[in-house]
PDB file of N, CA, C, O and CB in Angstrom:
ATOM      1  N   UNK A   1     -14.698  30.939   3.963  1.00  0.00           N
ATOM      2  CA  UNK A   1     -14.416  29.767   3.140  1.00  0.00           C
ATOM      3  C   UNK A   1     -14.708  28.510   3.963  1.00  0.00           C
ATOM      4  O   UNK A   1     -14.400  28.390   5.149  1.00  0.00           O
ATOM      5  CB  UNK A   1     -12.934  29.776   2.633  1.00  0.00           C
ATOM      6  N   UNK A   2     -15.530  27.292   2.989  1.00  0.00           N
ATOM      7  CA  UNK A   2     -15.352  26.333   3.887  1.00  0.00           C
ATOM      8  C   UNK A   2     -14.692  25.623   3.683  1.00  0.00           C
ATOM      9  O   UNK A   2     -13.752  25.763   2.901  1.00  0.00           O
ATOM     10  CB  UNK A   2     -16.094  25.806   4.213  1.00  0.00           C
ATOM     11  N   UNK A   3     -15.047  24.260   4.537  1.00  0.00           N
ATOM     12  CA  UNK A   3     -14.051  22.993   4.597  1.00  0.00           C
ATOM     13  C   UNK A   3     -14.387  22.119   3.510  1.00  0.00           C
ATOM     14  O   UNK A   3     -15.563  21.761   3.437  1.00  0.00           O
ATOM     15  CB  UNK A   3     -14.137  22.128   5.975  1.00  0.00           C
ATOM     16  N   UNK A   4     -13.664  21.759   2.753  1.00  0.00           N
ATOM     17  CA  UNK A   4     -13.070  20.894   1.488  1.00  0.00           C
ATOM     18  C   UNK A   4     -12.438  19.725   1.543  1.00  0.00           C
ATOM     19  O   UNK A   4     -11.251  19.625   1.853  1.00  0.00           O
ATOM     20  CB  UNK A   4     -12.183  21.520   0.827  1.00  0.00           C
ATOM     21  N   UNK A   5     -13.404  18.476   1.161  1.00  0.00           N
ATOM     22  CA  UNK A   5     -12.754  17.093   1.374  1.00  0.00           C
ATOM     23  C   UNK A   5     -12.210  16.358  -0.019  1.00  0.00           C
ATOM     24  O   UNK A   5     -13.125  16.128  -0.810  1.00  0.00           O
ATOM     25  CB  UNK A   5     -13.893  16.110   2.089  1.00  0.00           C
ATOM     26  N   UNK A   6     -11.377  16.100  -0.297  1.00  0.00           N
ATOM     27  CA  UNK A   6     -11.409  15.296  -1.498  1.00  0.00           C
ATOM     28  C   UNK A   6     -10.439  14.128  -1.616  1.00  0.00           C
ATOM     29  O   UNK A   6      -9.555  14.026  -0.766  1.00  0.00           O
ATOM     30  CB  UNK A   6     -11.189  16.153  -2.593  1.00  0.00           C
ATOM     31  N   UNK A   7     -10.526  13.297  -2.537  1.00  0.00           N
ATOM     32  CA  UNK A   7     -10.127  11.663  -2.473  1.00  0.00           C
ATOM     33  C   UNK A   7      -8.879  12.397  -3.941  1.00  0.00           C
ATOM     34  O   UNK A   7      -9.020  12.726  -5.119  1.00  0.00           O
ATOM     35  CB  UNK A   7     -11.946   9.952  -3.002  1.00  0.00           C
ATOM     36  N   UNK A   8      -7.538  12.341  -2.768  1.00  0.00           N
ATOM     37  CA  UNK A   8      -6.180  12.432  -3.929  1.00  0.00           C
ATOM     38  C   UNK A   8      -5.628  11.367  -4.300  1.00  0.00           C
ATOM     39  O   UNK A   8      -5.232  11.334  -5.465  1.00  0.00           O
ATOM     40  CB  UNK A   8      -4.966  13.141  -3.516  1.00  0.00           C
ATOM     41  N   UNK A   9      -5.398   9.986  -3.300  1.00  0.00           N
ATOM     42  CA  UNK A   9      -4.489   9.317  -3.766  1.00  0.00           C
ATOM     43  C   UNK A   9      -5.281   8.668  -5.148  1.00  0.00           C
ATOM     44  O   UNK A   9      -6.491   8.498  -4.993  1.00  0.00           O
ATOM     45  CB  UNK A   9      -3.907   8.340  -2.631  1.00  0.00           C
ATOM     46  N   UNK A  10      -4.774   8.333  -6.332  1.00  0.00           N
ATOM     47  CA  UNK A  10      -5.775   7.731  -7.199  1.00  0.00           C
ATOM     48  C   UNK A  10      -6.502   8.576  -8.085  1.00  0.00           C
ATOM     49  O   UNK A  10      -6.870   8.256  -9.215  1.00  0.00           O
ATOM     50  CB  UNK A  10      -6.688   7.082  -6.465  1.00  0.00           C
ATOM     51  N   UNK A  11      -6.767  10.101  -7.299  1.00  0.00           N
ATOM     52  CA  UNK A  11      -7.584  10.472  -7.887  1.00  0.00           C
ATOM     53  C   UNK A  11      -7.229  11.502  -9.302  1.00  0.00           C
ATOM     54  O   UNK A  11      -7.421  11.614 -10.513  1.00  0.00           O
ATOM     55  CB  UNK A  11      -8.287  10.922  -6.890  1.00  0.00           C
ATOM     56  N   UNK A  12      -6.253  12.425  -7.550  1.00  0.00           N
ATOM     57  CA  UNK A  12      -5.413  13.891  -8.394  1.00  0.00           C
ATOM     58  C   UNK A  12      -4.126  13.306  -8.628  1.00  0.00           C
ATOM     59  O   UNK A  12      -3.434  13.690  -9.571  1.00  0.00           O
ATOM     60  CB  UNK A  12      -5.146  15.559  -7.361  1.00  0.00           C
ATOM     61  N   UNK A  13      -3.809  12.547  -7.965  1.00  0.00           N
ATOM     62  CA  UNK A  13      -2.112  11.719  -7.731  1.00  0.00           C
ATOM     63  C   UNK A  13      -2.138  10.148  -8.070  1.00  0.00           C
ATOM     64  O   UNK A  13      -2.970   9.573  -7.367  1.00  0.00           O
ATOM     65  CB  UNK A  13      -1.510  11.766  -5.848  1.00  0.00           C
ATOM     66  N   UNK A  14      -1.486   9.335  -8.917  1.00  0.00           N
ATOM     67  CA  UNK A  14      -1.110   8.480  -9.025  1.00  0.00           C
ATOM     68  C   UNK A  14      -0.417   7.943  -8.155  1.00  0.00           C
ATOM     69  O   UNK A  14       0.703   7.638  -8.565  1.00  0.00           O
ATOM     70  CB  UNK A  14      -0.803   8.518  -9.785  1.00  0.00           C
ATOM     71  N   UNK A  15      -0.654   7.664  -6.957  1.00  0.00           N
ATOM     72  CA  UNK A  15       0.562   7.374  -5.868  1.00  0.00           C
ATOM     73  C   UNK A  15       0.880   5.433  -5.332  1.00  0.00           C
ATOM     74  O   UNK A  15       1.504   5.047  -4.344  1.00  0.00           O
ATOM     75  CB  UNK A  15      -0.060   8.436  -4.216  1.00  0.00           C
ATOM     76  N   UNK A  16       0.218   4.617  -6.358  1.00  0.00           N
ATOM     77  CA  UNK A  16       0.350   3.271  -6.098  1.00  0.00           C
ATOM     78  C   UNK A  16       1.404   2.636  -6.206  1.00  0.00           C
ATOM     79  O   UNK A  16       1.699   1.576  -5.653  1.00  0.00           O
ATOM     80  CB  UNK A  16      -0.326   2.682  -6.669  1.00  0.00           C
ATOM     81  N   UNK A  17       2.208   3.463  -7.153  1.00  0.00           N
ATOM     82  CA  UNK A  17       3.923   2.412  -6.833  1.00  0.00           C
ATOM     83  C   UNK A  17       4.351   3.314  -5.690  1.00  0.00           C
ATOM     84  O   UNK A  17       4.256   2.534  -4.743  1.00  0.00           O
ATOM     85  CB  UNK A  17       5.533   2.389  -8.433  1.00  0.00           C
ATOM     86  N   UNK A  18       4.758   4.453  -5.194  1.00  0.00           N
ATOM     87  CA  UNK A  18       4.818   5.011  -3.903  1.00  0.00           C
ATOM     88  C   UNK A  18       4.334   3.960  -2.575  1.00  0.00           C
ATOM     89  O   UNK A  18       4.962   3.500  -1.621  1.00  0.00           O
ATOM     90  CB  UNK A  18       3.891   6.305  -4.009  1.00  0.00           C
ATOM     91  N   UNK A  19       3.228   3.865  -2.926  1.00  0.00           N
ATOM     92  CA  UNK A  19       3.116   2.759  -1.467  1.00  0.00           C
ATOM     93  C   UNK A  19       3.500   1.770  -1.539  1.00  0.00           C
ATOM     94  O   UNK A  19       4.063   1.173  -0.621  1.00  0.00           O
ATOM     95  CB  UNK A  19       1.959   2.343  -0.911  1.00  0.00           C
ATOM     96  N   UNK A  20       3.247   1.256  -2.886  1.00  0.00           N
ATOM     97  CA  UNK A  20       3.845  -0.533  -3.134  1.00  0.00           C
ATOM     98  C   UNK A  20       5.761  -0.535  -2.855  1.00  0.00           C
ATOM     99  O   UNK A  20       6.390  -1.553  -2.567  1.00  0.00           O
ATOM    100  CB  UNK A  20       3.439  -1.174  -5.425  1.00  0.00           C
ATOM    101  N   UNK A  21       6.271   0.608  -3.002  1.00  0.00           N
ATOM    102  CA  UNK A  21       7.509   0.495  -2.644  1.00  0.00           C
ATOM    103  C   UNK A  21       8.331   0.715  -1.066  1.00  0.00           C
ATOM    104  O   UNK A  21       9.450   0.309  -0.752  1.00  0.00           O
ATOM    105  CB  UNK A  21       7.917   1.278  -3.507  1.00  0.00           C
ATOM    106  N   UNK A  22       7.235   1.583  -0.148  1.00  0.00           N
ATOM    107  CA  UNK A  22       7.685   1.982   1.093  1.00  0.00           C
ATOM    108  C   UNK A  22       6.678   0.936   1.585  1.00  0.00           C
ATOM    109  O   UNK A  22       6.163   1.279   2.649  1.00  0.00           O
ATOM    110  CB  UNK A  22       7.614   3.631   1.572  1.00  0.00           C
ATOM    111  N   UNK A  23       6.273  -0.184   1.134  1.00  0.00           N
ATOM    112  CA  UNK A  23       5.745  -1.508   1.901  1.00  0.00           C
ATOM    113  C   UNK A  23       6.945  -2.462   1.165  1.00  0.00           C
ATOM    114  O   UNK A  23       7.683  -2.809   2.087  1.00  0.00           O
ATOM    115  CB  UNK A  23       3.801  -2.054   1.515  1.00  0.00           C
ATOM    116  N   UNK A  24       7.247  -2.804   0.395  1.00  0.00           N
ATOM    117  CA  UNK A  24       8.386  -3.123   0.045  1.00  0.00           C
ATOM    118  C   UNK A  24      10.238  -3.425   0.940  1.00  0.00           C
ATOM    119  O   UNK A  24      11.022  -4.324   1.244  1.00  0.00           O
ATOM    120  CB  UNK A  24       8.258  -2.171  -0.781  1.00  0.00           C
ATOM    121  N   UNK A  25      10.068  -2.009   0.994  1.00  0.00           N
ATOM    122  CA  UNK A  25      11.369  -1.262   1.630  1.00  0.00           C
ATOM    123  C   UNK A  25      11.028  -1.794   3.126  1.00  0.00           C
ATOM    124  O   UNK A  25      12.026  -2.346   3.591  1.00  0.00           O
ATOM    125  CB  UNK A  25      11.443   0.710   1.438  1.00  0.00           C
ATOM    126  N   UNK A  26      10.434  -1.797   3.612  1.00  0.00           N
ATOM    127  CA  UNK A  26       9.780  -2.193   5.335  1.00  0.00           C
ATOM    128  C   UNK A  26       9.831  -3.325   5.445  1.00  0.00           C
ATOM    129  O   UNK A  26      10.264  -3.854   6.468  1.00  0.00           O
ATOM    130  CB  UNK A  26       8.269  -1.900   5.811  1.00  0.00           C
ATOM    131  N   UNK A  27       9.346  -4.070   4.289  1.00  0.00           N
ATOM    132  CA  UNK A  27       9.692  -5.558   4.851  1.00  0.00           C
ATOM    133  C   UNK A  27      10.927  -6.323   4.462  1.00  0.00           C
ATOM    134  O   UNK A  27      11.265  -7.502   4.566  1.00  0.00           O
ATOM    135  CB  UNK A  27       8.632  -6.473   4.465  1.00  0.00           C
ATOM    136  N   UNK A  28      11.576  -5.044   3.893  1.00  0.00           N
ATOM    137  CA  UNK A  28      13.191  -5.792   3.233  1.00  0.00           C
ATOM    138  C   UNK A  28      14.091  -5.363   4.640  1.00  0.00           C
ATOM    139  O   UNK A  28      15.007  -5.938   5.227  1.00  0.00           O
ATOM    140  CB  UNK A  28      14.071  -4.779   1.302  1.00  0.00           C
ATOM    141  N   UNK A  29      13.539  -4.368   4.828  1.00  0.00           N
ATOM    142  CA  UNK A  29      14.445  -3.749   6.030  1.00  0.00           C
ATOM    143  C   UNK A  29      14.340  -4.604   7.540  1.00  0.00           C
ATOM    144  O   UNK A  29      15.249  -4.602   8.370  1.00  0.00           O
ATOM    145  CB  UNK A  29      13.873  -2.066   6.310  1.00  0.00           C
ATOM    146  N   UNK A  30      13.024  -5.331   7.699  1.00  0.00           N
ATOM    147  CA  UNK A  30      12.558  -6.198   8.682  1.00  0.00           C
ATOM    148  C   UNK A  30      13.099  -7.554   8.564  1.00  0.00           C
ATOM    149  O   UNK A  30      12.902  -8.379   9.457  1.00  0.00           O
ATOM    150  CB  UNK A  30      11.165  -6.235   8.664  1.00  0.00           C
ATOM    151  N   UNK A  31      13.895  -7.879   7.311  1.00  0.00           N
ATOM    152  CA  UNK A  31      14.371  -9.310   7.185  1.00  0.00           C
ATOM    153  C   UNK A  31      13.378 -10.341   6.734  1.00  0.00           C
ATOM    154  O   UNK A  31      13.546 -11.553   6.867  1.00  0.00           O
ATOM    155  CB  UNK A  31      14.879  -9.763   8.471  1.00  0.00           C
ATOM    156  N   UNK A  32      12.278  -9.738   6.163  1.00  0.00           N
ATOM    157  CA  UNK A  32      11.166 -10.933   6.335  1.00  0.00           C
ATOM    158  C   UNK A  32      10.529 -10.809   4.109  1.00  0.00           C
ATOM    159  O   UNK A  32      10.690  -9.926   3.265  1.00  0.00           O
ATOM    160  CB  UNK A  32       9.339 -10.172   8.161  1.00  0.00           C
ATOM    161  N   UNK A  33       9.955 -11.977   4.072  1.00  0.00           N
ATOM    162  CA  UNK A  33       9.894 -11.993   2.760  1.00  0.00           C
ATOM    163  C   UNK A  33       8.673 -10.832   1.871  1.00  0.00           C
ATOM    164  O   UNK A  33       7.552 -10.565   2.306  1.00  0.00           O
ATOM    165  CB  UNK A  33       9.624 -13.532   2.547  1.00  0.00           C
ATOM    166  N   UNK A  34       9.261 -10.306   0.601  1.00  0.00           N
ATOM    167  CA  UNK A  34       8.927  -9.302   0.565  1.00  0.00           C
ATOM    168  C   UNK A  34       8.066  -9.315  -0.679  1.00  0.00           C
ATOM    169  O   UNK A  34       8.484  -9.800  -1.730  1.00  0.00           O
ATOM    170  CB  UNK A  34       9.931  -8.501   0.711  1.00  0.00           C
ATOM    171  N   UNK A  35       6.616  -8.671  -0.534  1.00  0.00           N
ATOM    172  CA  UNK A  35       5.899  -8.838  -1.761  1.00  0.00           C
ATOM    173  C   UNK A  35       5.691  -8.331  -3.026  1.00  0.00           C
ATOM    174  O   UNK A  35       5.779  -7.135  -3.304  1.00  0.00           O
ATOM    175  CB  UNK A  35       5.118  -8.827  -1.542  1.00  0.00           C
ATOM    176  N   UNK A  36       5.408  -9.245  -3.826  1.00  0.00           N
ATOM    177  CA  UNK A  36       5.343  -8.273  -5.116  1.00  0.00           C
ATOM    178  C   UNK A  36       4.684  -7.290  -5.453  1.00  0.00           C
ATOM    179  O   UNK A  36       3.578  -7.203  -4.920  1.00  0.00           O
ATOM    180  CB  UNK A  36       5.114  -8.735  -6.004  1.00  0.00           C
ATOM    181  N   UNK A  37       5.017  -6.382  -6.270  1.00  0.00           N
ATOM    182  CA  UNK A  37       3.915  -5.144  -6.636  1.00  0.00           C
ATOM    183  C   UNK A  37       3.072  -5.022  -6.990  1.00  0.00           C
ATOM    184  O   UNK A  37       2.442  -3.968  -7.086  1.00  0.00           O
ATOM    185  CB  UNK A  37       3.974  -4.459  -7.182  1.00  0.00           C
ATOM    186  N   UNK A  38       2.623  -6.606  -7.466  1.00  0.00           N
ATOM    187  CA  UNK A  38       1.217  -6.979  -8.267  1.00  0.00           C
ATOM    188  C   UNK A  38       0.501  -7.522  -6.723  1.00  0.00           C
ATOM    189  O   UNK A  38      -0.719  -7.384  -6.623  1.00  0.00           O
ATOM    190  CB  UNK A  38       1.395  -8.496  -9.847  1.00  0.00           C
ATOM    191  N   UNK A  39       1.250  -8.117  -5.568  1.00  0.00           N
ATOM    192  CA  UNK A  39       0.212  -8.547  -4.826  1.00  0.00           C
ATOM    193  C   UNK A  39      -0.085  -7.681  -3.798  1.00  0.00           C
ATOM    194  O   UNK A  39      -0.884  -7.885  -2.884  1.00  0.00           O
ATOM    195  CB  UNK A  39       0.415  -9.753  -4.362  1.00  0.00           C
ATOM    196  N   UNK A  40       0.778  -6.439  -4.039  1.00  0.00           N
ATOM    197  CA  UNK A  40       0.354  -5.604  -3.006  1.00  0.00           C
ATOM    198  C   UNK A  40      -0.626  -4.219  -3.949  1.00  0.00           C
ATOM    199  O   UNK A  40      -1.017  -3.241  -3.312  1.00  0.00           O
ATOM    200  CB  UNK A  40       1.935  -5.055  -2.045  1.00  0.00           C
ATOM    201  N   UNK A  41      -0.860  -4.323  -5.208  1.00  0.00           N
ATOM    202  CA  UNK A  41      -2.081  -3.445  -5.788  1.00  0.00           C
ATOM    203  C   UNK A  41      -2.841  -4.257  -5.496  1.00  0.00           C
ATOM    204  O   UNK A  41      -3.796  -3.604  -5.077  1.00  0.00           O
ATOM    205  CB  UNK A  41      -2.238  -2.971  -7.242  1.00  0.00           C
ATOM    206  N   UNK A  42      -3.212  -5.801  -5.391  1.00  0.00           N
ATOM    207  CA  UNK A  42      -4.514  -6.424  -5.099  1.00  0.00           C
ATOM    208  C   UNK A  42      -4.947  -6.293  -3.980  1.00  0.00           C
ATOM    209  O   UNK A  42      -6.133  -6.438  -3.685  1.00  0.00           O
ATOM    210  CB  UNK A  42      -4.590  -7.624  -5.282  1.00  0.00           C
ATOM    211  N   UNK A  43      -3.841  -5.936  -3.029  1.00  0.00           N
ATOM    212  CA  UNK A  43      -4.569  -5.851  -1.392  1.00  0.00           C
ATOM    213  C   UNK A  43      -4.877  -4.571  -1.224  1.00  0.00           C
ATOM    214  O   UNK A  43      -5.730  -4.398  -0.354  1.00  0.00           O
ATOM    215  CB  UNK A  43      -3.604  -6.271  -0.026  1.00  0.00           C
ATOM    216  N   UNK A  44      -4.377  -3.347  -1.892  1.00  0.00           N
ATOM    217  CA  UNK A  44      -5.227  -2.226  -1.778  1.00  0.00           C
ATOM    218  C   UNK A  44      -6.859  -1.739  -1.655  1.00  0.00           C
ATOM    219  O   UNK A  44      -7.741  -1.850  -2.507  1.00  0.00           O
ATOM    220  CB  UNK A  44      -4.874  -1.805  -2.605  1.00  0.00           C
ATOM    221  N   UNK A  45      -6.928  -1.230  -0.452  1.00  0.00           N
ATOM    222  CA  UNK A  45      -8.526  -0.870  -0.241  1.00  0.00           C
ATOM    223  C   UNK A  45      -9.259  -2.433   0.768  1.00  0.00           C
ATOM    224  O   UNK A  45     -10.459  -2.616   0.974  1.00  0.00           O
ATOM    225  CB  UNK A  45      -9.440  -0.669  -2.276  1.00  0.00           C
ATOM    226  N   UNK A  46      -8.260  -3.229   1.175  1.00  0.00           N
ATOM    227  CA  UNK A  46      -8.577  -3.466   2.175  1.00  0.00           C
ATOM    228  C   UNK A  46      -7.832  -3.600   3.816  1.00  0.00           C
ATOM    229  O   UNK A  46      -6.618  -3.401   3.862  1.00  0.00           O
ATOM    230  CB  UNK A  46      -9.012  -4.265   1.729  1.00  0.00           C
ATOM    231  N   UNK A  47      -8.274  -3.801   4.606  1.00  0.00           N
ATOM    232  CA  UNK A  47      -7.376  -3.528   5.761  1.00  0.00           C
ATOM    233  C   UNK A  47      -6.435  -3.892   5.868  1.00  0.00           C
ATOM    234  O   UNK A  47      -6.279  -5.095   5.658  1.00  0.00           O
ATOM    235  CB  UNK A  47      -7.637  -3.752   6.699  1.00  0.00           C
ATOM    236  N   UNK A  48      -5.313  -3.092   6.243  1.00  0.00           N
ATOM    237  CA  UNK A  48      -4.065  -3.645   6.624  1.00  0.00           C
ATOM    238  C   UNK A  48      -3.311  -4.514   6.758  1.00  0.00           C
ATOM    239  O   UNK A  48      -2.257  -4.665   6.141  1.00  0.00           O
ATOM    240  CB  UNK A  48      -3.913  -3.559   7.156  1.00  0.00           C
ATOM    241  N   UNK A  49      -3.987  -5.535   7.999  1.00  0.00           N
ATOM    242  CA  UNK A  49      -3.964  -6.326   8.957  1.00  0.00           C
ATOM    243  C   UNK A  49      -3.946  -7.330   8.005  1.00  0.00           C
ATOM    244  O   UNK A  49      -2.881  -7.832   7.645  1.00  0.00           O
ATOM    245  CB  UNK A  49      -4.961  -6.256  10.022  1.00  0.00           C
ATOM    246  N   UNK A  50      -5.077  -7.692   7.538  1.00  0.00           N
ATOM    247  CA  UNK A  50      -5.333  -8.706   6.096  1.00  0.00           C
ATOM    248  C   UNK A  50      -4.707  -8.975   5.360  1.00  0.00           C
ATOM    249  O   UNK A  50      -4.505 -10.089   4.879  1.00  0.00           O
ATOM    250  CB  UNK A  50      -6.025  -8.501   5.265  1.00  0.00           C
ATOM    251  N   UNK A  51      -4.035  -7.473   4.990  1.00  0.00           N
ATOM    252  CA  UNK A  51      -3.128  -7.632   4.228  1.00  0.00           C
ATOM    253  C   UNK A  51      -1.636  -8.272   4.389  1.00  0.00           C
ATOM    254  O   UNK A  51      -1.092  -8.922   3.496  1.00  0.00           O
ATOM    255  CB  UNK A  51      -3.121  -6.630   3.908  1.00  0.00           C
ATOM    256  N   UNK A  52      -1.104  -8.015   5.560  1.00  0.00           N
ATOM    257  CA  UNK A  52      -0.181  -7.989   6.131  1.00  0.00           C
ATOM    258  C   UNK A  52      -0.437  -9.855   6.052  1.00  0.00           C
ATOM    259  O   UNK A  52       0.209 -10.541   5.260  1.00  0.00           O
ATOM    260  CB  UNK A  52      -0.138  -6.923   7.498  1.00  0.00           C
ATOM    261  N   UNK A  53      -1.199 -10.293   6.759  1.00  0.00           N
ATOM    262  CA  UNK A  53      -1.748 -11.466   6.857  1.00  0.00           C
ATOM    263  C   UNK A  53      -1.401 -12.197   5.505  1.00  0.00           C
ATOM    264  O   UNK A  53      -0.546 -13.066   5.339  1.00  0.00           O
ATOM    265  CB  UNK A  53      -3.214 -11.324   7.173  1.00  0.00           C
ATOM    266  N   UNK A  54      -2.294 -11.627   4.539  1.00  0.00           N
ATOM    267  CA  UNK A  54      -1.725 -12.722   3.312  1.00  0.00           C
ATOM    268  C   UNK A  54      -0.496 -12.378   2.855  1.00  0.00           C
ATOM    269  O   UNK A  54       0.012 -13.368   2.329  1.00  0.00           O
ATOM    270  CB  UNK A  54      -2.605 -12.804   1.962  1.00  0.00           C
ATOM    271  N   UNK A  55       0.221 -11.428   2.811  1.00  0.00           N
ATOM    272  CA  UNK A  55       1.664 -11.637   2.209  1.00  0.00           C
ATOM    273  C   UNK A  55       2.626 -12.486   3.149  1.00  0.00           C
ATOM    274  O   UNK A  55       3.457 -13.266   2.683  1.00  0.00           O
ATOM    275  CB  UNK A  55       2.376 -10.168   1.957  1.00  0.00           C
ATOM    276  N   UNK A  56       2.518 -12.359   3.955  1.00  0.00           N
ATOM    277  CA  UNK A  56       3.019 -13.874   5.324  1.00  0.00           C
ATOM    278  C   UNK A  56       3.099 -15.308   4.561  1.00  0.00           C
ATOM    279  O   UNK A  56       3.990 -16.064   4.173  1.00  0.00           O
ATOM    280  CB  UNK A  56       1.442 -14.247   6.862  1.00  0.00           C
ATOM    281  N   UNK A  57       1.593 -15.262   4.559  1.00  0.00           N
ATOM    282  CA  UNK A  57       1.903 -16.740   3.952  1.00  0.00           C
ATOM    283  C   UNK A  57       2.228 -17.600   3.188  1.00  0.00           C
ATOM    284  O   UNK A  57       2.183 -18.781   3.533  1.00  0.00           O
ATOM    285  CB  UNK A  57       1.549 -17.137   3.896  1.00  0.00           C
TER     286      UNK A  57
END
């Protein structure tokens, strides 16, 4: 048998409030202001960092 790649989150799994909430929970738990669920589906699919970046400001 071989090796098998496939794209789940989104694909087979609906998993976007899952992340939008354990990014949520992290920055409630950090004391620092915490973003909405609409601005954290818009930052999906790009880097992190960026992201992290615009909910800051």
């Amino acid at each position: 048998m071989g090796n098998y790649f496939f794209d789940f989150d989104d694909t087979i799994c609906e998993s976007r409030h899952i992340y939008a909430a354990s990014v949520q929970k992290t920055f409630e738990a950090r004391g620092v202001k915490v973003p909405s669920t609409e601005d954290i589906y818009q930052a999906m699919g790009i880097p992190i960092d960026v992201s992290i970046a615009r909910w800051a400001q």
